[in-house]
C-alpha positions as CSV (number, residue, x, y, z in Angstrom):
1,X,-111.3,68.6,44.9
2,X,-110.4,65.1,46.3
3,X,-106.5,65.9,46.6
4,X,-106.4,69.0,47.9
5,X,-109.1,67.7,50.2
6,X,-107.1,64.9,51.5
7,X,-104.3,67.1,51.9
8,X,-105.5,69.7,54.0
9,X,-107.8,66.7,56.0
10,X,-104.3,64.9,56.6
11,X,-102.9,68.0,57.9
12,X,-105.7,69.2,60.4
13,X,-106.3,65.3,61.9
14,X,-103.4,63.1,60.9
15,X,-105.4,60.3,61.6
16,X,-106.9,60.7,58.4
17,X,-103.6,59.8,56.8
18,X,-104.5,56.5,55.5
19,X,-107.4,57.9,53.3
20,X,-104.6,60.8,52.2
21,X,-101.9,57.8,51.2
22,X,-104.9,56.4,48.9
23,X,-105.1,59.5,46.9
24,X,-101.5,60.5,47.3
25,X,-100.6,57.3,45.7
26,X,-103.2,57.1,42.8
27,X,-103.7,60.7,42.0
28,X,-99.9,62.4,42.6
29,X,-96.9,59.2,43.0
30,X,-98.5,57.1,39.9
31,X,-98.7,59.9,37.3
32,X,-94.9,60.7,37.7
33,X,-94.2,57.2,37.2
34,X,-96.2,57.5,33.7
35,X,-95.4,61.2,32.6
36,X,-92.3,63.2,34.5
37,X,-93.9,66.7,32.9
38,X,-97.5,65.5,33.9
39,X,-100.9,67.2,34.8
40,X,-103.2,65.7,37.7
41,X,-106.2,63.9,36.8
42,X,-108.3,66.4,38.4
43,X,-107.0,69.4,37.0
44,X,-104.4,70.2,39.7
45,X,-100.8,71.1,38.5
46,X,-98.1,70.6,39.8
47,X,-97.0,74.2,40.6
48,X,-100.5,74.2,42.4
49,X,-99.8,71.2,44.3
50,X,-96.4,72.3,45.9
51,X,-97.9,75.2,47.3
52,X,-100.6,73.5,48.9
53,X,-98.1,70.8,50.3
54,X,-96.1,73.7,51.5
55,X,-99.1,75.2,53.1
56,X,-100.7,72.2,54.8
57,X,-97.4,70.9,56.1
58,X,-96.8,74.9,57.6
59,X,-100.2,74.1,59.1
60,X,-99.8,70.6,60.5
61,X,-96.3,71.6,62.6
62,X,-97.9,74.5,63.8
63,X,-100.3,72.6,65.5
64,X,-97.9,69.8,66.4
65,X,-95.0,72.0,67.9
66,X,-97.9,73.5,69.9
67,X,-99.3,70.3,71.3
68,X,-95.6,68.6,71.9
69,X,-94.3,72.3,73.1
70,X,-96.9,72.2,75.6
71,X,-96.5,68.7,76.8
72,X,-92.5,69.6,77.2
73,X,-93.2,72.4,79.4
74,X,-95.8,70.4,81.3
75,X,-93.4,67.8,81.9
76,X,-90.7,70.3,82.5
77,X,-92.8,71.7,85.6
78,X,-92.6,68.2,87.1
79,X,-90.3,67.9,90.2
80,X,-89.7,64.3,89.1
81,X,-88.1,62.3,86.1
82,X,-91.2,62.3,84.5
83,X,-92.9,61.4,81.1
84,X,-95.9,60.9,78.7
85,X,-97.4,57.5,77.7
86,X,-99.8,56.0,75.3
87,X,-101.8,53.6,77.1
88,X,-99.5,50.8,75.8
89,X,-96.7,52.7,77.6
90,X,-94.8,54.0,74.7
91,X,-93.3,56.9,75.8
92,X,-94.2,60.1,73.5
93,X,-92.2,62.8,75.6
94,X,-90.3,62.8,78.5
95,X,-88.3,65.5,80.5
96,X,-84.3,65.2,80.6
97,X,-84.5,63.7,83.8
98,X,-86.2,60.9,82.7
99,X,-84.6,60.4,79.7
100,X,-80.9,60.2,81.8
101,X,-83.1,58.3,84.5
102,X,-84.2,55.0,81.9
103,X,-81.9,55.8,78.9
104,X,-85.7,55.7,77.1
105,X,-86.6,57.7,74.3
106,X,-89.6,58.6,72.6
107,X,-91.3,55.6,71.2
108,X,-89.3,52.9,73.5
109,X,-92.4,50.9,75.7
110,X,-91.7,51.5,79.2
111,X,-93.9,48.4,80.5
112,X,-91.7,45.8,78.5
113,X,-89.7,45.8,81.7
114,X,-92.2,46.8,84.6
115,X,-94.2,44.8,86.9
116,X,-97.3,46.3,88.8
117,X,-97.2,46.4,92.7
118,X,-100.9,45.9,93.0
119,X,-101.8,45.3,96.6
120,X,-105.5,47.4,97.9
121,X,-106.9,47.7,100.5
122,X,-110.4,46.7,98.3
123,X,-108.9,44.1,95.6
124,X,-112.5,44.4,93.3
125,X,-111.4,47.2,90.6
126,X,-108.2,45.9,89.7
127,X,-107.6,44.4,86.2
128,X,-104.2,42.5,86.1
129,X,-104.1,42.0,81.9
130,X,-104.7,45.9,81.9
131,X,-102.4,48.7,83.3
132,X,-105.0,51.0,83.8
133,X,-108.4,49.0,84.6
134,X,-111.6,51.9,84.7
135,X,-112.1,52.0,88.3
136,X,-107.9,52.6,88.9
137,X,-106.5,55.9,88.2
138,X,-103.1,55.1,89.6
139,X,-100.4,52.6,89.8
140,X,-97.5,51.5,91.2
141,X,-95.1,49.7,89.7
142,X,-90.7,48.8,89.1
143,X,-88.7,49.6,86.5
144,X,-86.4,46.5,86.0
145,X,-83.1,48.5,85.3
146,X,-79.8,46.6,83.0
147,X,-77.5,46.3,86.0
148,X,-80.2,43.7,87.8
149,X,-82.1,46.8,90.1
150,X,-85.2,48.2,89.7
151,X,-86.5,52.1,90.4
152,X,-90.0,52.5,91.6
153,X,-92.6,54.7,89.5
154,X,-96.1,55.5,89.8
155,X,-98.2,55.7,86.7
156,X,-101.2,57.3,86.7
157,X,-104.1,58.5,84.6
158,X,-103.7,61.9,83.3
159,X,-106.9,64.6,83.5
160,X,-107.5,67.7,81.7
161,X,-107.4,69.3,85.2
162,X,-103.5,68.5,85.2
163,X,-102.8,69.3,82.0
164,X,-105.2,71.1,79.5
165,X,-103.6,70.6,76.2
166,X,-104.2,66.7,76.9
167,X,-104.8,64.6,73.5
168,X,-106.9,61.7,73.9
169,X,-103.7,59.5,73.0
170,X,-101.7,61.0,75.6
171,X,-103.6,59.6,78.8
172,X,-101.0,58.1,81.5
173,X,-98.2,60.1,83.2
174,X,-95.4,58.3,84.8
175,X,-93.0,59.9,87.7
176,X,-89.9,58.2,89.0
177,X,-89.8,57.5,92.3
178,X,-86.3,58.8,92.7
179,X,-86.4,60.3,96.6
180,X,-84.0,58.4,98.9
181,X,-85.7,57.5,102.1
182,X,-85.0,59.7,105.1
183,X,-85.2,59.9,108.5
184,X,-86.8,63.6,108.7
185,X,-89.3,62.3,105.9
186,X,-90.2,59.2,108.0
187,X,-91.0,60.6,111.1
188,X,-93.2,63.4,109.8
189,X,-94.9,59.9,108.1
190,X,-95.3,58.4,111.7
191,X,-96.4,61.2,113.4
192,X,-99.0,62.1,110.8
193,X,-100.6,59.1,111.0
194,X,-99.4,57.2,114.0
195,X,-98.1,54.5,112.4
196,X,-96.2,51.7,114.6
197,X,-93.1,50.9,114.4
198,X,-93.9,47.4,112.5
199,X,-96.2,49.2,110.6
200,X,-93.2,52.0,109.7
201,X,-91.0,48.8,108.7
202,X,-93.6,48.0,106.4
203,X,-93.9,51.5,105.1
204,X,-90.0,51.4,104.1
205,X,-90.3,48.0,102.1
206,X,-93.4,49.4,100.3
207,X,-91.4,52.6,99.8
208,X,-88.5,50.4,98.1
209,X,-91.2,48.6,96.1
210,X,-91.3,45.3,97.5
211,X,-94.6,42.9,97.0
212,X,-96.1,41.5,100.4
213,X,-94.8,38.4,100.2
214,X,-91.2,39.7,99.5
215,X,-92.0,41.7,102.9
216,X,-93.0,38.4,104.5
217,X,-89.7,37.1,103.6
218,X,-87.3,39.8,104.8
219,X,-89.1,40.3,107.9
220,X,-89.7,36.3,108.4
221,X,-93.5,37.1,109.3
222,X,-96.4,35.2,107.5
223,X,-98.4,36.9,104.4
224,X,-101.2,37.2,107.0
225,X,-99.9,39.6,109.1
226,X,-98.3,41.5,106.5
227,X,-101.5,41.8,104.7
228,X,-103.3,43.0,108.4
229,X,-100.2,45.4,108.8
230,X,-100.4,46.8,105.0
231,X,-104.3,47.2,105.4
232,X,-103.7,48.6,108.9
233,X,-101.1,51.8,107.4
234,X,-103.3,52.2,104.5
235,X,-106.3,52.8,106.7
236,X,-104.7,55.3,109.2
237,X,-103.2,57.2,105.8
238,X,-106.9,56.9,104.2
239,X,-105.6,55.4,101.6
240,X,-106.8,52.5,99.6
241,X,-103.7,51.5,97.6
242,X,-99.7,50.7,97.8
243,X,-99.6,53.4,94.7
244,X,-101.5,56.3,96.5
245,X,-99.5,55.1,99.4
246,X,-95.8,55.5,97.6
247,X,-97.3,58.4,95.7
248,X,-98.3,60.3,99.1
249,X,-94.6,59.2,100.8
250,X,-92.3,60.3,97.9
251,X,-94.1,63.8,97.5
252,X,-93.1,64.0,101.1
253,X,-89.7,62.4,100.4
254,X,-88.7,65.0,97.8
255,X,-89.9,68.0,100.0
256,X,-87.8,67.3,102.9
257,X,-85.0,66.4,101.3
258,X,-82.0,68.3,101.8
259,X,-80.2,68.7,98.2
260,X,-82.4,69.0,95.1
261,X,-82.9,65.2,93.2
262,X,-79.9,64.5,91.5
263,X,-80.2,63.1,87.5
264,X,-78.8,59.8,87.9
265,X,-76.8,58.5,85.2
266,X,-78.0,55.8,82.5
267,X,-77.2,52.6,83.8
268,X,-74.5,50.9,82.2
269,X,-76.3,47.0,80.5
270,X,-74.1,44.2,81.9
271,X,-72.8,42.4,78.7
272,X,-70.1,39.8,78.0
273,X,-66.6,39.8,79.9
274,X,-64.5,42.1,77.9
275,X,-67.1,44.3,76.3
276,X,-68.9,47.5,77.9
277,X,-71.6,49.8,76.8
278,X,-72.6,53.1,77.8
279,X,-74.7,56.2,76.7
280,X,-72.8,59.9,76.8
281,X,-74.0,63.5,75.8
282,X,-71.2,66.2,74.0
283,X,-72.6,69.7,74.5
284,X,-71.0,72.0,72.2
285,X,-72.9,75.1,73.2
286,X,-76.3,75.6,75.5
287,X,-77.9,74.6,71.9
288,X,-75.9,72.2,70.2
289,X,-75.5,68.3,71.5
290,X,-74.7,65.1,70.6
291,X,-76.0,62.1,72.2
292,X,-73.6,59.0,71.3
293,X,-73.5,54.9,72.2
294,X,-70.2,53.9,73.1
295,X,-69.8,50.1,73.2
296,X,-67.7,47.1,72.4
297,X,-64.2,46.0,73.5
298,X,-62.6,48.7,75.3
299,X,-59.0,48.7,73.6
300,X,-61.0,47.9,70.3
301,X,-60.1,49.3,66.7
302,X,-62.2,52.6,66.8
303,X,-65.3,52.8,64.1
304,X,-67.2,55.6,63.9
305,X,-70.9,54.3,63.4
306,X,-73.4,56.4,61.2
307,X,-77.2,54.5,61.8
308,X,-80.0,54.4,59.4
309,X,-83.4,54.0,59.4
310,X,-83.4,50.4,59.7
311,X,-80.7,50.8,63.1
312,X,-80.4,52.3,65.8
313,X,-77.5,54.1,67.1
314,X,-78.5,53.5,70.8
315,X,-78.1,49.6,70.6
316,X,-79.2,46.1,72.6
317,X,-76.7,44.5,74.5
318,X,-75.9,41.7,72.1
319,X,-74.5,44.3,69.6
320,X,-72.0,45.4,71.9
321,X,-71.0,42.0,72.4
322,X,-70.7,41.3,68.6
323,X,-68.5,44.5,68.3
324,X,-66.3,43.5,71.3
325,X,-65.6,40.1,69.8
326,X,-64.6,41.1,66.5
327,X,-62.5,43.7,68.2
328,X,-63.7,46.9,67.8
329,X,-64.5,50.1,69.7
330,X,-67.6,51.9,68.9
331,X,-69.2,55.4,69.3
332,X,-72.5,55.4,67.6
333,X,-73.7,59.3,67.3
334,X,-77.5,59.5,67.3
335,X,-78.5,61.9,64.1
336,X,-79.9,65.6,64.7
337,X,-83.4,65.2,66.9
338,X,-83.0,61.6,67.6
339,X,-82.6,61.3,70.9
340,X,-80.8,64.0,72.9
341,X,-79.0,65.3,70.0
342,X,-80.4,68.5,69.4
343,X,-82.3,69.1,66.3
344,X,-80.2,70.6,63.3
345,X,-81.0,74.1,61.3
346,X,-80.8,72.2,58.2
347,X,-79.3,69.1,56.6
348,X,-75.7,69.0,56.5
349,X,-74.5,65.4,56.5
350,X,-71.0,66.2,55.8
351,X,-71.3,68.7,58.8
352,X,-72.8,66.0,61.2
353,X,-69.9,63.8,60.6
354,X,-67.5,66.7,61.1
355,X,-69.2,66.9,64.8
356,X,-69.0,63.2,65.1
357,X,-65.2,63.4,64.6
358,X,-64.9,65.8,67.4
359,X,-67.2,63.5,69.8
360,X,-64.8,61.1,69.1
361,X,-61.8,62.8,69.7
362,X,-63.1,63.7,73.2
363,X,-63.1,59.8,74.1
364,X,-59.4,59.7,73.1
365,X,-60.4,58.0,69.4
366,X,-58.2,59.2,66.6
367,X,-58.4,58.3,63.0
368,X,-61.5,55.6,63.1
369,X,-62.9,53.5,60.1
370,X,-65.9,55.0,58.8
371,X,-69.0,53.0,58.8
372,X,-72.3,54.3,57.3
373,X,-75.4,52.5,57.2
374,X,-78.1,52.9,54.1
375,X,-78.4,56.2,53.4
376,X,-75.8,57.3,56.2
377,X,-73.5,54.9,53.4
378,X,-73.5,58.1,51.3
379,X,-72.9,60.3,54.5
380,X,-69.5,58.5,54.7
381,X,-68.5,58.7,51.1
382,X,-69.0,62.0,51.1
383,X,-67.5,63.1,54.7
384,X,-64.3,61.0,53.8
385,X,-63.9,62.6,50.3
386,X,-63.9,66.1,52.1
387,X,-61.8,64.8,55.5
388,X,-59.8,62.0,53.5
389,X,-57.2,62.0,56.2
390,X,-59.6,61.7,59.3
391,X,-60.7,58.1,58.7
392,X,-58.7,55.1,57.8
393,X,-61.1,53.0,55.7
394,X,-65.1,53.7,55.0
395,X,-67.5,50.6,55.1
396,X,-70.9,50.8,53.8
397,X,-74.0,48.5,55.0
398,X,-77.0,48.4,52.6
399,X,-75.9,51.4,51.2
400,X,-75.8,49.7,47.6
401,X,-74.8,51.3,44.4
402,X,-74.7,54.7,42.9
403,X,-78.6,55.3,41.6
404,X,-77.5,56.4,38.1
405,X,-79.6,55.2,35.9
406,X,-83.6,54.9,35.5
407,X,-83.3,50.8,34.9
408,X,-82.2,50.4,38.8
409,X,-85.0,52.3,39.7
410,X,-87.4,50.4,37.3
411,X,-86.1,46.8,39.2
412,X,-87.1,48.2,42.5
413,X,-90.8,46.9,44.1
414,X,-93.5,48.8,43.3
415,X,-93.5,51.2,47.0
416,X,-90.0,51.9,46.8
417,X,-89.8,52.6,43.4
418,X,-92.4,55.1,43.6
419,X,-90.9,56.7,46.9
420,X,-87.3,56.6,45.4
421,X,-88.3,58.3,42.4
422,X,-90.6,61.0,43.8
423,X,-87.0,62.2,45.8
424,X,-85.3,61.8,42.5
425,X,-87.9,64.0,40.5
426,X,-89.9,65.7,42.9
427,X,-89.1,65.7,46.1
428,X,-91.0,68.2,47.2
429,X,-94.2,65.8,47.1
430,X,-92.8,63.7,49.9
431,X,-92.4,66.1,53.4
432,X,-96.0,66.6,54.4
433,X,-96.7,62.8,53.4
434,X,-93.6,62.0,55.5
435,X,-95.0,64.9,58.2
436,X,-98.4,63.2,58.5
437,X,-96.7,59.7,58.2
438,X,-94.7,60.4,61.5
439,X,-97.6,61.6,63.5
440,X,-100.0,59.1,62.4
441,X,-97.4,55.8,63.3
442,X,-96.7,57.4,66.9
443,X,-100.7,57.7,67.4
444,X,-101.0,54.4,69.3
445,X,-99.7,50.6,69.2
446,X,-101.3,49.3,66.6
447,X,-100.8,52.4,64.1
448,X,-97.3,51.8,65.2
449,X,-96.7,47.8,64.4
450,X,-99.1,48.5,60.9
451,X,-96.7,50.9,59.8
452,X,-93.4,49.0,61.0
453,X,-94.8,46.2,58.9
454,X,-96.1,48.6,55.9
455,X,-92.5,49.9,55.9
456,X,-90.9,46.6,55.5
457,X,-93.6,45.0,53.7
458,X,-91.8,44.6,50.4
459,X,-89.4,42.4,52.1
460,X,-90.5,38.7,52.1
461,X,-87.2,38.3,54.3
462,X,-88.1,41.0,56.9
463,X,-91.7,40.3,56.6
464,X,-91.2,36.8,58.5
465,X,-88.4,38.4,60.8
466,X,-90.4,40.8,62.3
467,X,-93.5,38.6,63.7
468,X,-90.6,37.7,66.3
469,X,-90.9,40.4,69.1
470,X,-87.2,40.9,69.5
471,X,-87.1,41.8,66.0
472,X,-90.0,43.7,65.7
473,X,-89.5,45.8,69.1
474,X,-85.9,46.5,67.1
475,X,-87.2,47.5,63.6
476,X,-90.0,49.9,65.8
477,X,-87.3,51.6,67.5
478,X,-85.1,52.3,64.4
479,X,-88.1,53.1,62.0
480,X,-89.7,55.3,64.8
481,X,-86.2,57.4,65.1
482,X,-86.3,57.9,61.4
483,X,-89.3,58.8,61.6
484,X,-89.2,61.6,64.6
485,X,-87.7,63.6,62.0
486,X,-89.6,63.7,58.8
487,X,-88.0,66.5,57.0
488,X,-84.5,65.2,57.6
489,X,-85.9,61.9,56.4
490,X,-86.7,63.2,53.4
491,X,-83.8,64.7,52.7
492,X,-81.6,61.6,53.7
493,X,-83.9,60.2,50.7
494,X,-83.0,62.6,48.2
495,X,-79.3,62.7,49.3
496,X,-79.5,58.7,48.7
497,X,-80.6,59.2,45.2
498,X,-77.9,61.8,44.1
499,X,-75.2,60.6,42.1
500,X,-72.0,60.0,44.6
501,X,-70.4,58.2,41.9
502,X,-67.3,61.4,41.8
503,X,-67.1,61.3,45.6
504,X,-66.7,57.1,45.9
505,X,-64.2,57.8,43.1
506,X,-62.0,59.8,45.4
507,X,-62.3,57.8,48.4
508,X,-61.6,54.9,46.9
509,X,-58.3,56.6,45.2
510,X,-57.6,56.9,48.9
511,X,-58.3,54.8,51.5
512,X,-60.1,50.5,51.3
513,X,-63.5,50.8,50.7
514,X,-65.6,47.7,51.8
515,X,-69.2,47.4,50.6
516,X,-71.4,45.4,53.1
517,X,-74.8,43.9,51.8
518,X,-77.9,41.7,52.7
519,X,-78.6,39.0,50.0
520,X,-82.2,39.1,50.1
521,X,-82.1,43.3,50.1
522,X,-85.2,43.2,47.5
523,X,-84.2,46.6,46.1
524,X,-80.8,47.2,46.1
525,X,-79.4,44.6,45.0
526,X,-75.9,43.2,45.3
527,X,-75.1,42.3,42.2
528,X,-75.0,45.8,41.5
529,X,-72.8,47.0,44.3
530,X,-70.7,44.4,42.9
531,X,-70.0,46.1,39.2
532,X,-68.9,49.4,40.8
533,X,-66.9,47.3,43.0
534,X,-65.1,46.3,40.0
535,X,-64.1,50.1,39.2
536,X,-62.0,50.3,41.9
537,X,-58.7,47.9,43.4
538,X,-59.5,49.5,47.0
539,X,-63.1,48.4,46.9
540,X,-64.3,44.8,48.0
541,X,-68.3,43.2,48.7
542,X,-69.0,41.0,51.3
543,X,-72.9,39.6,50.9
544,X,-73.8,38.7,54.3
545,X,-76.2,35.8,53.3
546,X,-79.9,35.3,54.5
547,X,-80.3,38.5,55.8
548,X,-82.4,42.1,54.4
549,X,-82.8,45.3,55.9
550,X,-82.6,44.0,59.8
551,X,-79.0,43.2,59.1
552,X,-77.2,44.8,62.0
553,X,-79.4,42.9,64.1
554,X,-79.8,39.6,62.7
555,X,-76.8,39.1,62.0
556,X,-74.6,41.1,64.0
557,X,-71.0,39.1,64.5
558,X,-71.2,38.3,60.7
559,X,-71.6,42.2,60.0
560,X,-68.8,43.5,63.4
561,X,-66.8,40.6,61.7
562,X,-66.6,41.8,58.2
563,X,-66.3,45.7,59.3
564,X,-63.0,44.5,61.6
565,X,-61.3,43.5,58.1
566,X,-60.8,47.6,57.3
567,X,-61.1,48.9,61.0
């Protein structure tokens, strides 16, 4: 049958997906939309259906965890930072030395700030549009860190010979070049190949990632003889690149080093005067961690952040400078299995928070003002009705208003209305769509921009927004965390659509509640927010104007500015 079909077909090859959303939208959303107590058009009820939802999606991780387990101990096995890329460098695992290396997480692009080093001995065979040109299997290249350095890494084409479980969109592995230079290493590099001492100067700039005509510079020779010295080292080493070069030299690095290569820490982005950013990890066991932002002015009002799908807790640098002006101090908690926070058993918001409270503690922060973004809004409401003396004030973004009532979900845009609904009715319908959703937007760059733009594509606001590149490399990042965890996503959903009327009730009794909103939010509107605001003295709207769902970021100082009136 065509649904059960497209189920199992989505499960097995999530590429497929597409075809599933078709029927999955026609045959299975639709009808509950019509008749809540409904039978499928093909026969299939919906008793049937849940089990083979439940079945496929048991299937599909099965396979997934196997794949990405794989890859993790592949990478793990690497004596380097090291990490997996899809050919347009998006980063689809990494080992925790990388990660505390670049500060990158899985689907950041780690050739947005990297410039080839592309000097050969033969220059035919090099492609300077394309990363990886056919007849070039490795690369070197620098990673343009925050504080104004760079760190060299080699990228290189990935073979089923290195690593069996390879996927055809998991084909470039990238190493950090983190070995320091040293005397032992270099002379074994002379002696080997009898290298002069020019040609040894040479060899060290190369090693620090420098292009021949920087080289030319330092060493006040002309290109020529730099280029006749470079083709001269690379001959004697039998090499026929600067990458198989630096890739032969820091193997050889790393092995004579003395002490065992050191994690660096995340470089710290160099923002305004008077603000600061930085990422940290809480461990509270060998199994349980929280990876946090902390960011703005440093003697700030404290605000505990709570992202959702349309932010980021890890944030750019013009966020922490919005923050720092309007006076606040941040810590941003990424949510379970979003960066280095360790996945979570199962979904306990209020829990979370509880843990965020003790992060925040740790960094000498007592009492903050709760801030919760869209669904993370009801996180807050209903963290501060169980802790009502941990936080001074709670602040909701896009959150919007209690969904009570089946007019606000009849107002919504068609999508939403039917996603909103299915985690009001039957939510069990929506975690192997979300499952094969996740894995089918990660599959390459342009499944990733079509479904950054599906997801915001009832948005005429966010719509225009996004064909900026700031924006839309923003929206990916914050969509693509809400998506690494589809069953928490899910759940977030149907935790949005329960009635947290009684909770906001309590808070507001109290502590100030401050309702933040987007004017053009196309399906929460304010002028909702607005009539529960009139239940309660403590509660107040501010409508940040000509903004939707990409508030935080488009309109950052207006937002830090508004959350400073409670903080």
């Amino acid at each position: 049958m065509q649904i059960i079909d497209a189920i199992y077909d989505a499960a097995l090859e999530p590429d497929r997906y597409l075809n599933f959303t078709e029927v999955w939208e026609e045959k299975i959303i639709a009808p509950i939309l019509d008749d809540r107590d409904f039978r499928l058009s093909d026969g299939v009820g919906t008793s049937s259906l849940n089990k083979h939802f439940d079945r496929a999606l048991r299937i599909f991780e099965r396979t997934r965890e196997h794949k990405r387990g794989s890859a993790q101990a592949f990478l793990g096995r690497q004596n380097f930072a090291a990490a997996l890329l899809h050919l347009d460098g998006s980063v689809i695992a990494a080992n925790p030395a990388f990660h505390q290396r670049f500060g990158m997480n899985v689907g950041d692009g780690l050739f947005e700030n990297t410039e080839k080093l592309t000097y050969r001995l033969d220059r035919s065979g090099t492609n300077e549009d394309n990363w990886m040109s056919p007849n070039v299997a490795t690369v070197a290249a620098r990673y343009f860190l925050p504080d104004g350095g760079h760190s060299l890494i080699i990228v290189e084409k990935l073979t089923q010979h290195q690593f069996s479980d390879i996927a055809d969109d998991i084909v470039l592995l990238v190493k950090s070049c983190h070995a320091e230079w040293s005397d032992k290493g270099a002379e074994i590099l002379a002696r080997s190949f009898a290298l002069t001492p020019a040609e040894m100067a040479v060899a060290r700039m190369l090693y620090d990632g420098l292009r021949a005509n920087e080289i030319a510079r330092q060493r006040e020779r002309s290109i020529g003889t730099i280029k006749k010295q470079l083709k001269s080292l690379l001959s004697k080493a039998q090499l026929n690149s600067q990458a198989e070069f630096i890739s032969m030299s820091t193997g050889l690095m790393h092995v004579v080093e003395i002490k065992p290569d050191a994690v660096a820490t995340s470089p710290k982005p160099n923002v305004q005067v008077g603000s600061f950013s930085e990422l940290g990890i809480h461990s509270f066991n060998s199994s349980k961690r929280i990876q946090y932002a902390h960011f703005g002015a440093q003697d700030g009002a404290p605000v505990l952040y709570l992202h959702g799908h349309t932010s980021s807790a890890i944030s750019p640098p013009f966020v922490a400078d919005a923050a720092a002006a309007a006076g606040l101090r941040v810590v941003a908690p990424c949510k379970p299995g979003i960066g280095e926070s360790s996945a979570s058993a199962g979904f306990d918001p209020v829990g979370f928070v509880a843990d965020c409270l003790v992060v925040s503690e740790q960094l000498g922060i007592g009492q903050p003002a709760l801030v919760g973004h869209a669904a993370s809004g009801v996180y807050a409401v209903n963290a501060a009705a169980r802790y009502p003396r941990r936080f001074s004030s709670v602040t909701l973004l896009d959150t919007g208003a209690p969904l009570r009532s089946e007019e606000q979900f009849l107002r919504m845009p068609e999508s939403s209305r039917r996603i909103f609904l299915a985690a009001k009715s039957s939510p069990e319908l929506l975690y192997a769509p979300f499952a094969f959703a996740a894995e089918s937007a990660r599959r390459d760059a342009d499944a990733e921009r079509a479904f950054v733009e599906s997801q915001l594509a009832e948005s005429a606001h966010d719509t225009q927004l996004i064909k900026q590149p700031k924006f839309f490399a923003l929206a990916r990042r914050a969509l693509l965390d809400f998506m690494s965890t589809p069953q928490r996503s899910v759940d977030e959903l149907v935790y949005w659509v329960s009635d947290w009327t009684d909770a906001l009730s309590q808070v507001a009794a109290e502590m100030p509640v401050h309702f933040i909103h987007s004017e053009k939010h196309d399906w929460l509107p304010h002028a909702d927010v607005a009539n529960v605001c009139g239940h309660y003295p403590s509660a107040k709207l501010t409508v940040v104007e000509a903004t939707a769902q990409l508030l935080v970021y488009e309109r950052p100082h207006e937002v830090f500015d508004a959350i400073a009136q409670l903080a």
